[in-house]
N, C-alpha and C positions, 0 to 999 in steps of 0.2 A: 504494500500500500504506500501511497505517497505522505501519510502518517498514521498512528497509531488506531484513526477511528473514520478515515476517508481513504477511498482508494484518487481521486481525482481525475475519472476516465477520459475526459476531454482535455487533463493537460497534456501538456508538449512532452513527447518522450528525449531525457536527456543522452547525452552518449553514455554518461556513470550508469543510470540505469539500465539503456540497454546490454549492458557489459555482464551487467550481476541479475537482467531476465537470462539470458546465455550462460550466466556458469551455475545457476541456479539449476537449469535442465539438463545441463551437460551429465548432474549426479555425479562429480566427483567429489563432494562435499565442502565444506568450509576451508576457504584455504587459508593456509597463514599470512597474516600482513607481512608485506616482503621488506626485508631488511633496510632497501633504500629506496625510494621514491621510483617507478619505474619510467615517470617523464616529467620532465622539471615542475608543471603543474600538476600533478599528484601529490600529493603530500604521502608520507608513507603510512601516516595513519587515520586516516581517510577511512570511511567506512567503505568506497569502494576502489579502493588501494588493492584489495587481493584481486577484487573479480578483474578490472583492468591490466593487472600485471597477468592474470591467466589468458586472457582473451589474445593479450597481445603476443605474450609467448606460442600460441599456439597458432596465432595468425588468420585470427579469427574476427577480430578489428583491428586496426595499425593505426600511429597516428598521424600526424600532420607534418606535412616536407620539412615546415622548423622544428621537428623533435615535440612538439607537442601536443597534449590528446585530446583538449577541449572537452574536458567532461562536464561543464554545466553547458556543453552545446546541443543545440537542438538537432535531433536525426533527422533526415528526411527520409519519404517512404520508399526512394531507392537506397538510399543510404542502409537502411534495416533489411530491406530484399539481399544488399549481396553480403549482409553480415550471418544473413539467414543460409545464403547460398554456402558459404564460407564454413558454417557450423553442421550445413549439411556433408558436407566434403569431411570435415574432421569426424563425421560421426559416421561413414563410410556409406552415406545413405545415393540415392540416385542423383545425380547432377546433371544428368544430360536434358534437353528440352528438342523439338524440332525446328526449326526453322522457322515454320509457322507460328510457334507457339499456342496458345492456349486457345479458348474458344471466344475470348474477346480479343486474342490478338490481329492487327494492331488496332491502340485505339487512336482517338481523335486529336489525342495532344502528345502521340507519340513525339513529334518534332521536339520536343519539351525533356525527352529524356535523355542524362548524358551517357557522355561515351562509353566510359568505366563501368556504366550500371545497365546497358539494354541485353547482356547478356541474362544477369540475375535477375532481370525482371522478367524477362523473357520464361525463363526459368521458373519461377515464381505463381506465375500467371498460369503456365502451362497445367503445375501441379495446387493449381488453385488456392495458390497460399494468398496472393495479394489480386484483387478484384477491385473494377473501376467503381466508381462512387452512383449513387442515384441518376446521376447527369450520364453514364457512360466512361466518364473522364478514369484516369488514371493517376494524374497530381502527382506528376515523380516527384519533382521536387519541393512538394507542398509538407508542412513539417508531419511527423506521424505522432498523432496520439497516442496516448497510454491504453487505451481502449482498442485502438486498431492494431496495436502492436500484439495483444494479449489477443485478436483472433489471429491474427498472421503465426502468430506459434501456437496455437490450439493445431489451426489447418496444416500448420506443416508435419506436426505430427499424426494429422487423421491423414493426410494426403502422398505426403512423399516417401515412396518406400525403400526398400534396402536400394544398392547399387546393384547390376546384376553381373557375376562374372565376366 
């Protein structure tokens, strides 16, 4: 929850949080705060000082060309697509998509999606983890709620399945 007695579904999902929804489900359990700050803004004891030093070890989020990881930054909903794609890979699940992609792909503000991310969204869409909004749209780069982030990890694990040999 975003505290102790509100979840706050329509806030902005930060990059700290999406770090600790990912190591959260990864099930490797509680990890220890890591001895030194893993990016100059981290502190090392930081409540999510472990999940970021996991994510990044395992290259599952990265952060910023200046060494920095922006955790009160806002995701965007491509931004959590290839963190999703990225956690699928580590979890040895299916990564491939077709070409065509999904059954809304493409949509109408494709134009809108960058470079780094039409793959995992592509991806995404296919295995119906991220879906266009009421309008059709897709809103890559529109920030992703706490609400929409917590169905995009529901659906990827009712949706995405193992890898296949």
């Amino acid at each position: 929850g975003y505290s102790a007695t509100h979840f706050n579904p329509y806030g902005r999902l930060t990059r700290a949080q999406a770090a600790q929804i990912i190591l959260n489900k990864a099930g490797v359990g509680a990890q220890p705060f890591p001895p030194t700050a893993p990016f100059p803004d981290v502190p090392a004891t930081a409540w999510y000082a472990p999940a970021i030093a996991w994510v990044a070890d395992n290259n599952i989020m990265v952060g910023h060309a200046n060494g920095f990881f922006g955790p009160g930054e806002y995701l965007t909903r491509e931004q959590f697509a290839l963190t999703l794609l990225r956690f699928a890979e580590f979890q040895g699940l299916d990564t491939t998509s077709p070409p065509e992609g999904g059954a809304q792909w493409p949509f109408p503000d494709d134009a809108s999606i960058s470079w780094w991310a039409r793959e995992a969204l592509r991806w995404a869409n296919y295995h119906s983890v991220i879906l266009g909004d009421s309008g059709g749209m897709l809103r890559p780069v529109g920030t992703a709620q706490r609400v929409e982030a917590a169905v995009m990890v529901v659906r990827f694990y009712d949706n995405v399945p193992a890898a296949t040999p």
